[in-house]
PQR file with spaces between the fields and no chain letter, atoms N, CA, C, O and H, PARSE charges and radii, in Angstrom:
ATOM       1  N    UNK     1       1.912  -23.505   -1.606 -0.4000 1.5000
ATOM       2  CA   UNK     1       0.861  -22.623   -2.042 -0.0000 2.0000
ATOM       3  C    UNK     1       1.494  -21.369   -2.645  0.5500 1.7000
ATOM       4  O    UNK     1       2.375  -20.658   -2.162 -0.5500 1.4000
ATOM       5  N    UNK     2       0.920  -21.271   -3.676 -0.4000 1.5000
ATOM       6  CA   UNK     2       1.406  -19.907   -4.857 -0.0000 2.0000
ATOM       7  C    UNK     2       0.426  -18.667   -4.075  0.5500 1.7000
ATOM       8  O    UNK     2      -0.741  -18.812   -3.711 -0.5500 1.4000
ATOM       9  H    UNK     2       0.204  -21.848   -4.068  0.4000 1.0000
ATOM      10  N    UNK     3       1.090  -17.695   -3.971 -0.4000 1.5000
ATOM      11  CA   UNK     3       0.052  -16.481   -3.902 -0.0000 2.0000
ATOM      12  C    UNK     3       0.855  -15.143   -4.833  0.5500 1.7000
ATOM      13  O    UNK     3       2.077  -15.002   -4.791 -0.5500 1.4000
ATOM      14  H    UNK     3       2.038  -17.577   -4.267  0.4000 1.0000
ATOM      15  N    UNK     4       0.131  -14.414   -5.484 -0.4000 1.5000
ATOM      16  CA   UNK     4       0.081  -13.467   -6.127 -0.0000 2.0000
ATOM      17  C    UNK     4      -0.083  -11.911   -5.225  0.5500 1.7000
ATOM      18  O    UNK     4      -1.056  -11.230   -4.900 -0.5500 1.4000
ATOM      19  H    UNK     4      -0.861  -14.528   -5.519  0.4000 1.0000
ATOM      20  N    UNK     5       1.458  -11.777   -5.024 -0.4000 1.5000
ATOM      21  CA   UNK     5       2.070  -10.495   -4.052 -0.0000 2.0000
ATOM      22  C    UNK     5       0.680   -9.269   -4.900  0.5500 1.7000
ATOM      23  O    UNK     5      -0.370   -8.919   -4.362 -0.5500 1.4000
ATOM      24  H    UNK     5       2.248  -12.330   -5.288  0.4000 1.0000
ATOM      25  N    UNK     6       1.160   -8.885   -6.256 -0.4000 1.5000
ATOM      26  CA   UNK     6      -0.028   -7.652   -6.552 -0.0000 2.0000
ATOM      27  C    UNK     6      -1.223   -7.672   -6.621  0.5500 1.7000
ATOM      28  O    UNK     6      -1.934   -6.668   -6.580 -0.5500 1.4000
ATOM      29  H    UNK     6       2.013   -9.170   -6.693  0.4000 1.0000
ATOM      30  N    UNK     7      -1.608   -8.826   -6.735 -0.4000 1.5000
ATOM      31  CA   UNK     7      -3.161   -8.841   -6.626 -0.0000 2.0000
ATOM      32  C    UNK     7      -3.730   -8.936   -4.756  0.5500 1.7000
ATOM      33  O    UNK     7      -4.888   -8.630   -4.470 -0.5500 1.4000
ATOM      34  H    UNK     7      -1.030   -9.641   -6.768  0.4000 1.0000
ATOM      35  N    UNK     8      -2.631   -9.431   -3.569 -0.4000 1.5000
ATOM      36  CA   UNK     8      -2.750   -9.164   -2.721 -0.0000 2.0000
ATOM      37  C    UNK     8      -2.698   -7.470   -2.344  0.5500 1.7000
ATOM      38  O    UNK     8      -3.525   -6.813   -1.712 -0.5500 1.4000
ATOM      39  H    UNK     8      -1.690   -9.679   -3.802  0.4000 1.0000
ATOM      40  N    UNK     9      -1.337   -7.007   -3.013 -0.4000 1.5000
ATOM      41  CA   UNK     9      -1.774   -5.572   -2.455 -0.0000 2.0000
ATOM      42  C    UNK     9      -2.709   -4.411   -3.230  0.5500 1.7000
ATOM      43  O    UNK     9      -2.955   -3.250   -2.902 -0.5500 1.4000
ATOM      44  H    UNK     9      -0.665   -7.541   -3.526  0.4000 1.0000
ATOM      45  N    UNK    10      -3.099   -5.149   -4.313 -0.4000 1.5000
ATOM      46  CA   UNK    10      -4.263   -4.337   -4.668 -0.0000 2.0000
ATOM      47  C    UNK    10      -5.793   -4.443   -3.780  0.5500 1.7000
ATOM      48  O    UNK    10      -6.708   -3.646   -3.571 -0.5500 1.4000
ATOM      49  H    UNK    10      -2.899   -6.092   -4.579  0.4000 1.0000
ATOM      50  N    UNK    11      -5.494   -5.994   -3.363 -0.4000 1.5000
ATOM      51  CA   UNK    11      -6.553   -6.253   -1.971 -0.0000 2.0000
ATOM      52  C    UNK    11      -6.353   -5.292   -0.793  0.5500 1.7000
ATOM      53  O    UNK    11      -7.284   -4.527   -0.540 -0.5500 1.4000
ATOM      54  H    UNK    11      -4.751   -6.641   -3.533  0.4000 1.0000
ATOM      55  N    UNK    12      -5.654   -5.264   -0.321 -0.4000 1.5000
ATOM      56  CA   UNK    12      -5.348   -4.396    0.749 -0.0000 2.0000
ATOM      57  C    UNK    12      -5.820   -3.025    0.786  0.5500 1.7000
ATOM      58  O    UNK    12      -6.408   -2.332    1.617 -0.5500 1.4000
ATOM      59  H    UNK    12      -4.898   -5.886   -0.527  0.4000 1.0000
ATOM      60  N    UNK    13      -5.393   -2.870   -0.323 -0.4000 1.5000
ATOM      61  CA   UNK    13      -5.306   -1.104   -0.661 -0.0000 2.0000
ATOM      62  C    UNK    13      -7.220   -1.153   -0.893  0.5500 1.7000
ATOM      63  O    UNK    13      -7.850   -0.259   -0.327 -0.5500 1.4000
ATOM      64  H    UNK    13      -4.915   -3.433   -0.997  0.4000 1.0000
ATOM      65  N    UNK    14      -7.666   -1.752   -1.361 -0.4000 1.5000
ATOM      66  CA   UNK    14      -9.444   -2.158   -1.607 -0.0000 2.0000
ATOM      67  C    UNK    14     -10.033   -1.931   -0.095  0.5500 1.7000
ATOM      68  O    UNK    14     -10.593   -0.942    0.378 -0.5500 1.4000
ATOM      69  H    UNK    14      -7.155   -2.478   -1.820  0.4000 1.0000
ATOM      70  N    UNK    15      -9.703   -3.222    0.512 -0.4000 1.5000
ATOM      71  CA   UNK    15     -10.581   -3.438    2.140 -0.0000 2.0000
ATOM      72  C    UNK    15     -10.311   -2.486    2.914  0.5500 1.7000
ATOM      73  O    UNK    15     -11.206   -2.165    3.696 -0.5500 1.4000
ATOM      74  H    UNK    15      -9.247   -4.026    0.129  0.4000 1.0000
ATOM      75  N    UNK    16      -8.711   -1.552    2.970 -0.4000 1.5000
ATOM      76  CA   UNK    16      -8.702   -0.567    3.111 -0.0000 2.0000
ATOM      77  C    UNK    16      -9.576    0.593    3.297  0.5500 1.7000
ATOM      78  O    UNK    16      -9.798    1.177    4.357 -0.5500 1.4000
ATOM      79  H    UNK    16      -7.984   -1.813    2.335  0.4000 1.0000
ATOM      80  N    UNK    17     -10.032    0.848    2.167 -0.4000 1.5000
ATOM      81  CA   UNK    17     -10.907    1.983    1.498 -0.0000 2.0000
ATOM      82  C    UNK    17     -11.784    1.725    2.002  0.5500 1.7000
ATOM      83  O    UNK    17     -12.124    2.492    2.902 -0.5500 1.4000
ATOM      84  H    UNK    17      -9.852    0.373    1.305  0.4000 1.0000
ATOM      85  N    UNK    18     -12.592    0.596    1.741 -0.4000 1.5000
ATOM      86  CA   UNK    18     -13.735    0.086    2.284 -0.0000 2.0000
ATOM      87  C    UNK    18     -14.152    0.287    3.463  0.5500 1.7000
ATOM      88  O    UNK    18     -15.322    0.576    3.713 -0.5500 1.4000
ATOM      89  H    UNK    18     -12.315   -0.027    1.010  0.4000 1.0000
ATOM      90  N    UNK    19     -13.338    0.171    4.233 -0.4000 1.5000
ATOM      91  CA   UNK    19     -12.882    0.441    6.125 -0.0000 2.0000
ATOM      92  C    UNK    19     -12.547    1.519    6.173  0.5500 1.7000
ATOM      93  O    UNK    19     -12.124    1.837    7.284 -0.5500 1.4000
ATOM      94  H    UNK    19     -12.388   -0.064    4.029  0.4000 1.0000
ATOM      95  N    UNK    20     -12.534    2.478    5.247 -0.4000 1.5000
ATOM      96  CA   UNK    20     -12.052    3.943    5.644 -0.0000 2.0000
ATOM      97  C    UNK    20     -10.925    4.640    6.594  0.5500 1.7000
ATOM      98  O    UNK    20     -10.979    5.698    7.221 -0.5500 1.4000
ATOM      99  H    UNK    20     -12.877    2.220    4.344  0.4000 1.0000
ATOM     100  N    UNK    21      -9.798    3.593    6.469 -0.4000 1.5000
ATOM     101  CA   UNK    21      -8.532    3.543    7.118 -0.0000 2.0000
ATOM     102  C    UNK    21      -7.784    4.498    6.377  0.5500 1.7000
ATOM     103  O    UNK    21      -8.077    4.600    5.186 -0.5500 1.4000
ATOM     104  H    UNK    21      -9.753    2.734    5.960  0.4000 1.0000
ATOM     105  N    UNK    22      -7.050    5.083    6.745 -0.4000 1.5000
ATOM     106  CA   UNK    22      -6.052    6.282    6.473 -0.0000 2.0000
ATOM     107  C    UNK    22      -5.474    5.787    5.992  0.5500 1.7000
ATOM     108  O    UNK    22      -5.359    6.465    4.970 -0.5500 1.4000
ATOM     109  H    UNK    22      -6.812    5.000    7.713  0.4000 1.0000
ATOM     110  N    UNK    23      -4.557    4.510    5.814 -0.4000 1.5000
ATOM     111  CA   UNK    23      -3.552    3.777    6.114 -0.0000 2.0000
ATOM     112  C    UNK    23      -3.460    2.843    5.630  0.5500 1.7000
ATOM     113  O    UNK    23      -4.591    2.468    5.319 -0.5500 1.4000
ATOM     114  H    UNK    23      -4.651    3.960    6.644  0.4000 1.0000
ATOM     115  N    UNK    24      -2.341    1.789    5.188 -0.4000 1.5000
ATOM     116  CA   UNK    24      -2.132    0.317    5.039 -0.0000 2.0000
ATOM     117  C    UNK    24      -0.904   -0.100    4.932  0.5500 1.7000
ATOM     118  O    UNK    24      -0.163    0.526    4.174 -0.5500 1.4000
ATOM     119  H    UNK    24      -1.423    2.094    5.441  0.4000 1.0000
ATOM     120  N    UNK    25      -0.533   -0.929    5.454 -0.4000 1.5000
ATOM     121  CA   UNK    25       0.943   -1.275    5.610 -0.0000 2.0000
ATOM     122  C    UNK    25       1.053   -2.594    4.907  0.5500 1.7000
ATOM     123  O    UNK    25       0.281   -3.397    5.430 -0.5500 1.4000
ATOM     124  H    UNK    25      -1.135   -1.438    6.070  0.4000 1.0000
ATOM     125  N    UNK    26       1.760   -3.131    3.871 -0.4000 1.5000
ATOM     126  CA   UNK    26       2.408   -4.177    3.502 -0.0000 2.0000
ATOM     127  C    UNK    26       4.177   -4.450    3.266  0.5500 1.7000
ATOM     128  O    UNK    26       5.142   -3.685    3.262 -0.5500 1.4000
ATOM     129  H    UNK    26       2.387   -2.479    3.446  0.4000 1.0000
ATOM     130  N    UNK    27       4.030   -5.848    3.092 -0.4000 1.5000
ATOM     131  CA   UNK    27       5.580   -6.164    2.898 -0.0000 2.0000
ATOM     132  C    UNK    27       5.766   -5.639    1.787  0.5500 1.7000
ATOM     133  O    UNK    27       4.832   -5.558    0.991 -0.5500 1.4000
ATOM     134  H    UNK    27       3.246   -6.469    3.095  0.4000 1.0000
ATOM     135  N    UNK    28       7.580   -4.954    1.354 -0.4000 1.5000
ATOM     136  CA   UNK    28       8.142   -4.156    0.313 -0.0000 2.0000
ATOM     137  C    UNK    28       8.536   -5.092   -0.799  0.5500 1.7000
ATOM     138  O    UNK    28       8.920   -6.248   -0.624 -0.5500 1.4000
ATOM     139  H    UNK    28       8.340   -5.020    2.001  0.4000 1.0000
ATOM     140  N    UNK    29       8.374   -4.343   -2.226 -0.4000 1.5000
ATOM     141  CA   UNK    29       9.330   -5.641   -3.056 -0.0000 2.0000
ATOM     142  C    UNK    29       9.305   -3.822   -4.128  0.5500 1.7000
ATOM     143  O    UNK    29       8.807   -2.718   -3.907 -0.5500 1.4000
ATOM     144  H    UNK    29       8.062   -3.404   -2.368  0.4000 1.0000
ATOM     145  N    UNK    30      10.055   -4.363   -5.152 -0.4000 1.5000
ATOM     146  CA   UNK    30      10.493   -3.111   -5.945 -0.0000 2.0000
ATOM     147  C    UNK    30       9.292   -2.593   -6.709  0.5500 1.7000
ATOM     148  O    UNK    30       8.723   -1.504   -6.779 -0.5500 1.4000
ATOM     149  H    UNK    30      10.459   -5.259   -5.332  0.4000 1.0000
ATOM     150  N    UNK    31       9.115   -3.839   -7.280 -0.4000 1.5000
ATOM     151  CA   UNK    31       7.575   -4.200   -7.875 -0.0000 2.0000
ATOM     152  C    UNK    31       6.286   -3.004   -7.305  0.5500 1.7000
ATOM     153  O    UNK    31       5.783   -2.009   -7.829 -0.5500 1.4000
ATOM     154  H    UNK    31       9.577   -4.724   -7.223  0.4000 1.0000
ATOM     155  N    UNK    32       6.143   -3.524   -6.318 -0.4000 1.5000
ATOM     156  CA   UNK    32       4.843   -3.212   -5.346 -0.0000 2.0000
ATOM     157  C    UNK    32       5.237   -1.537   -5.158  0.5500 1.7000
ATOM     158  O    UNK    32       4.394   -0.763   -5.612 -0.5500 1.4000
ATOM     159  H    UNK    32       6.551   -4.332   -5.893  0.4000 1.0000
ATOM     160  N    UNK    33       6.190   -1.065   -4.662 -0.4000 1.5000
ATOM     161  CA   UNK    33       6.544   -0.057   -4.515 -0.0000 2.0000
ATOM     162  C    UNK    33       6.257    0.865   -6.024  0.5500 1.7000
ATOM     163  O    UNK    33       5.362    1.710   -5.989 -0.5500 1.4000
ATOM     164  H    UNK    33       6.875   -1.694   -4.293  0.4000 1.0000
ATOM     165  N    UNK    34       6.835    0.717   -6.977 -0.4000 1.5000
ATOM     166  CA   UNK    34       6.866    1.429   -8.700 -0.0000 2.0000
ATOM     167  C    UNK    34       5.654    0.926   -8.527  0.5500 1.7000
ATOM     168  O    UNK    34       5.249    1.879   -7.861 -0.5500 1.4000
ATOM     169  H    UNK    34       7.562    0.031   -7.005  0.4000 1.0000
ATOM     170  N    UNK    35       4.476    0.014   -8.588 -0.4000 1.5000
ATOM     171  CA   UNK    35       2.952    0.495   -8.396 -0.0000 2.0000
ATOM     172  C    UNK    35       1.952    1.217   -7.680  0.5500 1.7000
ATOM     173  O    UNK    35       0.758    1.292   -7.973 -0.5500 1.4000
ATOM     174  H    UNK    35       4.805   -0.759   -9.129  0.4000 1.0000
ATOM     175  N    UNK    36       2.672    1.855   -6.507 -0.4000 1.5000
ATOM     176  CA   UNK    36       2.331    2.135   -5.021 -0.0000 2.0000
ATOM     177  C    UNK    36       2.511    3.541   -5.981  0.5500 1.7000
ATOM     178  O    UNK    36       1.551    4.122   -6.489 -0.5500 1.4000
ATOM     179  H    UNK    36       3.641    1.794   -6.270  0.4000 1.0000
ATOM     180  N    UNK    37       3.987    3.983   -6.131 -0.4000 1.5000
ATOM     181  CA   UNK    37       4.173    5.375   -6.579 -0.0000 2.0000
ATOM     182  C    UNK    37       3.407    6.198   -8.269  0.5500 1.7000
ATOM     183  O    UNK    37       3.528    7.326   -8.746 -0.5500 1.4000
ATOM     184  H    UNK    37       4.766    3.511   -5.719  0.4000 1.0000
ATOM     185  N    UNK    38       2.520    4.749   -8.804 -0.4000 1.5000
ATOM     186  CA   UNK    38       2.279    5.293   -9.949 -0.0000 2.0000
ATOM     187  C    UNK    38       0.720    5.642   -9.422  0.5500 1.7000
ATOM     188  O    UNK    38      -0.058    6.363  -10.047 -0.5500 1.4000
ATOM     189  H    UNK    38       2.422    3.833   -8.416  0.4000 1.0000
ATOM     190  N    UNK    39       0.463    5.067   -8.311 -0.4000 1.5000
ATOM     191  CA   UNK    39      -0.950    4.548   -7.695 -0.0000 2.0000
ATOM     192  C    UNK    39      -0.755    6.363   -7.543  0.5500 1.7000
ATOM     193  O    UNK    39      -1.296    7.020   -8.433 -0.5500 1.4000
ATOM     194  H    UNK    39       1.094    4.481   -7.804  0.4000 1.0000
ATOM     195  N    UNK    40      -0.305    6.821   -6.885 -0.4000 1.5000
ATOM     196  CA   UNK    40       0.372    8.160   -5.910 -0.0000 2.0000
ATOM     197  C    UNK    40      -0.017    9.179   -7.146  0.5500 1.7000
ATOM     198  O    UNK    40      -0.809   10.102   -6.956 -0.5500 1.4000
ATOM     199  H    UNK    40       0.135    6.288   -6.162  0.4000 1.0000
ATOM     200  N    UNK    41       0.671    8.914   -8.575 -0.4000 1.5000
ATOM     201  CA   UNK    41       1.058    9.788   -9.502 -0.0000 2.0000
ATOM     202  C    UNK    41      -0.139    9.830  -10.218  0.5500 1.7000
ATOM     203  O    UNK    41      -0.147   10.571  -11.201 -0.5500 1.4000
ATOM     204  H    UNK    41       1.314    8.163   -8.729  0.4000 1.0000
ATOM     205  N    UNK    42      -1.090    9.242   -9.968 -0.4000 1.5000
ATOM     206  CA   UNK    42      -2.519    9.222  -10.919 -0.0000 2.0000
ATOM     207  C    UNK    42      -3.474    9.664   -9.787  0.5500 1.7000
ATOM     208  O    UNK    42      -4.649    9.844  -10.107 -0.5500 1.4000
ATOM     209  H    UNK    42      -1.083    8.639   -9.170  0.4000 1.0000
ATOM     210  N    UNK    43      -3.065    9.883   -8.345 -0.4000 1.5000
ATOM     211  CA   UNK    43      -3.789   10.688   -7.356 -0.0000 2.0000
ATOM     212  C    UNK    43      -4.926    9.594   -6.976  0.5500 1.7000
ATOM     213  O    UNK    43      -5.999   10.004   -6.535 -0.5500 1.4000
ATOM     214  H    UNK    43      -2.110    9.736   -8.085  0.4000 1.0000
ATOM     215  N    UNK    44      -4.692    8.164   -7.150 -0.4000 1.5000
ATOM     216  CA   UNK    44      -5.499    7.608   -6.075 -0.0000 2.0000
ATOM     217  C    UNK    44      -4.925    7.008   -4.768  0.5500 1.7000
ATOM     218  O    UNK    44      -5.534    6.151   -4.129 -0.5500 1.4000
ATOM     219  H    UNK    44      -3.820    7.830   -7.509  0.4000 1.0000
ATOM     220  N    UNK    45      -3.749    7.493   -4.416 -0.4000 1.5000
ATOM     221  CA   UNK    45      -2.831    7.549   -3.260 -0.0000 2.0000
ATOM     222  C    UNK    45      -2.471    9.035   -2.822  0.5500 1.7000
ATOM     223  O    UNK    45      -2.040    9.944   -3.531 -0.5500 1.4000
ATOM     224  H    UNK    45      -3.254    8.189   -4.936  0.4000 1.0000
ATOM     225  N    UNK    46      -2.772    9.039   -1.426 -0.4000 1.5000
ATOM     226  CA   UNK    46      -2.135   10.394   -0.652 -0.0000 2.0000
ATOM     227  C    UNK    46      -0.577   10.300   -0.703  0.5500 1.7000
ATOM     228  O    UNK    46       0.131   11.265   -0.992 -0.5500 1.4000
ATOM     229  H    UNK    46      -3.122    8.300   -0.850  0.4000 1.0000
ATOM     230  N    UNK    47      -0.172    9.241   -0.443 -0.4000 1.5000
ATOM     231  CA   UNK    47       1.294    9.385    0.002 -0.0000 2.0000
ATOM     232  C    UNK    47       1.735    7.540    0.077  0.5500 1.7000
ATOM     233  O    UNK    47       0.979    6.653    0.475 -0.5500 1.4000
ATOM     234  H    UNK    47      -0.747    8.457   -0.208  0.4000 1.0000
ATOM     235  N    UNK    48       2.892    7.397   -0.338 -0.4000 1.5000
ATOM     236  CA   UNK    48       3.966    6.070   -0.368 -0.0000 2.0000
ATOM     237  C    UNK    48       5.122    6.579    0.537  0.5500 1.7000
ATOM     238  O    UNK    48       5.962    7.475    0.448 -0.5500 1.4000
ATOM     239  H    UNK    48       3.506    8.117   -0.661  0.4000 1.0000
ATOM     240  N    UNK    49       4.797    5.605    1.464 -0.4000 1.5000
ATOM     241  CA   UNK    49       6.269    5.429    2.588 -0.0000 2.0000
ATOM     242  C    UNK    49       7.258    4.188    2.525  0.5500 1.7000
ATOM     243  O    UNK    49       6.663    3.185    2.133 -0.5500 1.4000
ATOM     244  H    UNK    49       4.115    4.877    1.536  0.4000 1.0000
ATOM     245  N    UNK    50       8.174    4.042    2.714 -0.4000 1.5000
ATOM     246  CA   UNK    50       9.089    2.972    2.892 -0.0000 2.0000
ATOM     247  C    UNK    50       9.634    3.143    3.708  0.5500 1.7000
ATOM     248  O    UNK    50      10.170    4.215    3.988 -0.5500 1.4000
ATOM     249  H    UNK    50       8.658    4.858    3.034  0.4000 1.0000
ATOM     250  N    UNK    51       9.689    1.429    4.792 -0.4000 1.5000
ATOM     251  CA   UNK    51      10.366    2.275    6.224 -0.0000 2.0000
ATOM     252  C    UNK    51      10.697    0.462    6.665  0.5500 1.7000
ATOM     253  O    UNK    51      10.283   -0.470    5.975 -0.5500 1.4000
ATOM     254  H    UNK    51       9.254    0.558    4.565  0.4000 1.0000
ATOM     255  N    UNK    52      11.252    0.348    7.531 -0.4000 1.5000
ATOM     256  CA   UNK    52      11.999   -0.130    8.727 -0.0000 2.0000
ATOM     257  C    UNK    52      10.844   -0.679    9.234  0.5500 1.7000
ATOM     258  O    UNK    52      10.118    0.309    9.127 -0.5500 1.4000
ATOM     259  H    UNK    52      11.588    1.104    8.092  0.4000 1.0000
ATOM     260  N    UNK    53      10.213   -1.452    9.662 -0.4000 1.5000
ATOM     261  CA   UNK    53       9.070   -1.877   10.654 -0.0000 2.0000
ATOM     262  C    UNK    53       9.072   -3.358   11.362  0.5500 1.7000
ATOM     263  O    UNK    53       8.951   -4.334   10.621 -0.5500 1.4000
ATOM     264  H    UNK    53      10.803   -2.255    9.748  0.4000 1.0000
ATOM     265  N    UNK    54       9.189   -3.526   12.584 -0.4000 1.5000
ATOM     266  CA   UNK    54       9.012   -4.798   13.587 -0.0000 2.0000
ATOM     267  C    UNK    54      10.022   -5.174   14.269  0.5500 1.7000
ATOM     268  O    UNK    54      10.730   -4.352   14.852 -0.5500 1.4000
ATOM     269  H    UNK    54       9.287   -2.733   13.186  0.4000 1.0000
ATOM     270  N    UNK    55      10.197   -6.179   14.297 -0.4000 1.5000
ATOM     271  CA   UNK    55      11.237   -6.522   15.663 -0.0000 2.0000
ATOM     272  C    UNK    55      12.603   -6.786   14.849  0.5500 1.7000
ATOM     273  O    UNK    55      13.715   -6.458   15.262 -0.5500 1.4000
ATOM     274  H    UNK    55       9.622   -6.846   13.824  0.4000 1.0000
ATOM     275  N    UNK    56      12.278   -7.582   13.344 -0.4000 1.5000
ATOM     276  CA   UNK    56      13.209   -8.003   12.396 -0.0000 2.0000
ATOM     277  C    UNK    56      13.851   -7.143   11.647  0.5500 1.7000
ATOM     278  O    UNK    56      14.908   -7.306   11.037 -0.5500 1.4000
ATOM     279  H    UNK    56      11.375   -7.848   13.008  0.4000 1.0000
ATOM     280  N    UNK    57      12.964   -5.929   11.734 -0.4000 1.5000
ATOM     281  CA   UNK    57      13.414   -4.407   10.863 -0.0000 2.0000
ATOM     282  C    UNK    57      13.002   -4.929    9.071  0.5500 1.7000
ATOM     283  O    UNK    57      13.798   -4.768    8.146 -0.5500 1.4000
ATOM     284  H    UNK    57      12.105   -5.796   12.229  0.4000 1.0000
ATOM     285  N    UNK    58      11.683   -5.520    8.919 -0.4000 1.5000
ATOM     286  CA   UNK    58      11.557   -5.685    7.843 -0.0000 2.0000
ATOM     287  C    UNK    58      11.167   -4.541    6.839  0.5500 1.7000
ATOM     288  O    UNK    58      11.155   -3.501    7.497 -0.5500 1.4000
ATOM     289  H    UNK    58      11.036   -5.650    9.671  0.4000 1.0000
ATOM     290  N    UNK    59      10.850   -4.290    5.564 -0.4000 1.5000
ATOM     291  CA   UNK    59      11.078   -2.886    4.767 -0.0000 2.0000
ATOM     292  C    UNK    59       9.852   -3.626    4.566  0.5500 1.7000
ATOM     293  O    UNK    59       9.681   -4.833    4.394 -0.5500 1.4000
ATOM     294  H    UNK    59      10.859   -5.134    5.029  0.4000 1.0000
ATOM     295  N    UNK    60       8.659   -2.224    4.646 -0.4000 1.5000
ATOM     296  CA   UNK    60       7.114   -2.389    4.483 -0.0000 2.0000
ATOM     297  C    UNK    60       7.039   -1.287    3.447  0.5500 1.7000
ATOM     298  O    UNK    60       8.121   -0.802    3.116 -0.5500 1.4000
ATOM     299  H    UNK    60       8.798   -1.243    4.786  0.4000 1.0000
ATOM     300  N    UNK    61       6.034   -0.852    2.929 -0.4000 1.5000
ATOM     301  CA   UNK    61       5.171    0.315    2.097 -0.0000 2.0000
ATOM     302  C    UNK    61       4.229    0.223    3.105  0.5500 1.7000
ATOM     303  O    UNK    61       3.622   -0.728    3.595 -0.5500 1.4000
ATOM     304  H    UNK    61       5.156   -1.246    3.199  0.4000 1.0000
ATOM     305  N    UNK    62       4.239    2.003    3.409 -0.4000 1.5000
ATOM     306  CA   UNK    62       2.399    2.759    3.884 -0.0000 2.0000
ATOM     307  C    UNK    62       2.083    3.357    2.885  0.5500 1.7000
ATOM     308  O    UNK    62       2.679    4.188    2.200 -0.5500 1.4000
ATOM     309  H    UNK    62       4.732    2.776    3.011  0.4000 1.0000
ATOM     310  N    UNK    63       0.896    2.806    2.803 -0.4000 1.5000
ATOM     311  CA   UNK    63       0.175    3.592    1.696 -0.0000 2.0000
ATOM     312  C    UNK    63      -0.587    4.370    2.410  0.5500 1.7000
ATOM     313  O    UNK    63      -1.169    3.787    3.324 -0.5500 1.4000
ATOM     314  H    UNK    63       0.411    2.131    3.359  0.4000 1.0000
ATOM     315  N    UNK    64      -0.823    5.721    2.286 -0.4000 1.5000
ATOM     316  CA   UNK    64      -1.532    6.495    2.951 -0.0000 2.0000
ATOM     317  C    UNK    64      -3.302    6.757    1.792  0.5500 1.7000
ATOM     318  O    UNK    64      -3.187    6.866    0.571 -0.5500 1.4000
ATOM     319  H    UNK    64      -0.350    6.194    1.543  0.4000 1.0000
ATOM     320  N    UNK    65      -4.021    6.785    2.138 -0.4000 1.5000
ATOM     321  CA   UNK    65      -5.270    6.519    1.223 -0.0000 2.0000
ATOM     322  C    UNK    65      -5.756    7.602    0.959  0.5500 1.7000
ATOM     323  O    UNK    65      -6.045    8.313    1.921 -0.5500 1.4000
ATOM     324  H    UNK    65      -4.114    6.696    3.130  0.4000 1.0000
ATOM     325  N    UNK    66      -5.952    7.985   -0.071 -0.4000 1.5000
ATOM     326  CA   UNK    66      -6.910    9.375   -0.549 -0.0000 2.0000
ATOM     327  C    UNK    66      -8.411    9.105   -1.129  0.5500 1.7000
ATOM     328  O    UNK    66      -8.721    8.306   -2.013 -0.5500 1.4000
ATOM     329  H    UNK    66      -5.717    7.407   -0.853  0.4000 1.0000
ATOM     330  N    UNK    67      -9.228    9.950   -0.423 -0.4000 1.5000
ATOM     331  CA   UNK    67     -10.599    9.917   -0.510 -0.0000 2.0000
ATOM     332  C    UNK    67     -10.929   11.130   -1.207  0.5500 1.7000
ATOM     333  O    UNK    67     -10.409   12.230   -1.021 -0.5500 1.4000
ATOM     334  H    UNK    67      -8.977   10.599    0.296  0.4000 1.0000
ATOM     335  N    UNK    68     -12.164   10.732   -2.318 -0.4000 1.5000
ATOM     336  CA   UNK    68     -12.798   11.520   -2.905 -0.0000 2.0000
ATOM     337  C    UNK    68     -14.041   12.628   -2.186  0.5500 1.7000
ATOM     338  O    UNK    68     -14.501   12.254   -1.107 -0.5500 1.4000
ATOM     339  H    UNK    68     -12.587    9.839   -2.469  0.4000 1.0000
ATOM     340  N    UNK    69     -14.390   13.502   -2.568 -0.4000 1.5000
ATOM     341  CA   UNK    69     -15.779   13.554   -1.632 -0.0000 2.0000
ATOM     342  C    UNK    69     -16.924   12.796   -2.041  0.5500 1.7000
ATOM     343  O    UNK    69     -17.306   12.468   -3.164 -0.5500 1.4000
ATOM     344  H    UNK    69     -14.017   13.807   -3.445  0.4000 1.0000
ATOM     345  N    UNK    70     -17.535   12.521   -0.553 -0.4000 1.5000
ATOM     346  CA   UNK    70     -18.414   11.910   -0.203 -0.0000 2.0000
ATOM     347  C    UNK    70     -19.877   12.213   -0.770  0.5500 1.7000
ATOM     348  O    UNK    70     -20.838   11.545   -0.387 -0.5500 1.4000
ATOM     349  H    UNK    70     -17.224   12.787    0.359  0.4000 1.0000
């Protein structure tokens, strides 16, 4: 089975919002990240993290979520 990594984390970053989560954590690729930070640079992202996360020490992105007013 084929799956499509950016159109998954453009999902994420969606149901996210939707759920009004601060937050979202996915798996890292260089890709995802240079979209994460352009996401950031056009101000519909608070903040892009890259970090260390789980038992395996795998490299995730937090996307931290920015909300408009309500």
């Amino acid at each position: 089975m084929m799956t499509d990594p950016i159109s998954e984390m453009l999902a994420r970053i969606r149901n996210a919002a939707l759920a009004r989560h601060e937050s979202t954590r996915l798996p890292a690729s260089r890709i995802k990240k240079s979209i994460a930070e352009l996401l950031k640079a056009e101000g519909y992202l608070a903040d892009v993290r890259s970090e260390k996360w789980g038992p395996h020490q795998h490299e995730t992105l937090t996307l931290v979520l920015k909300y408009g007013r309500a």
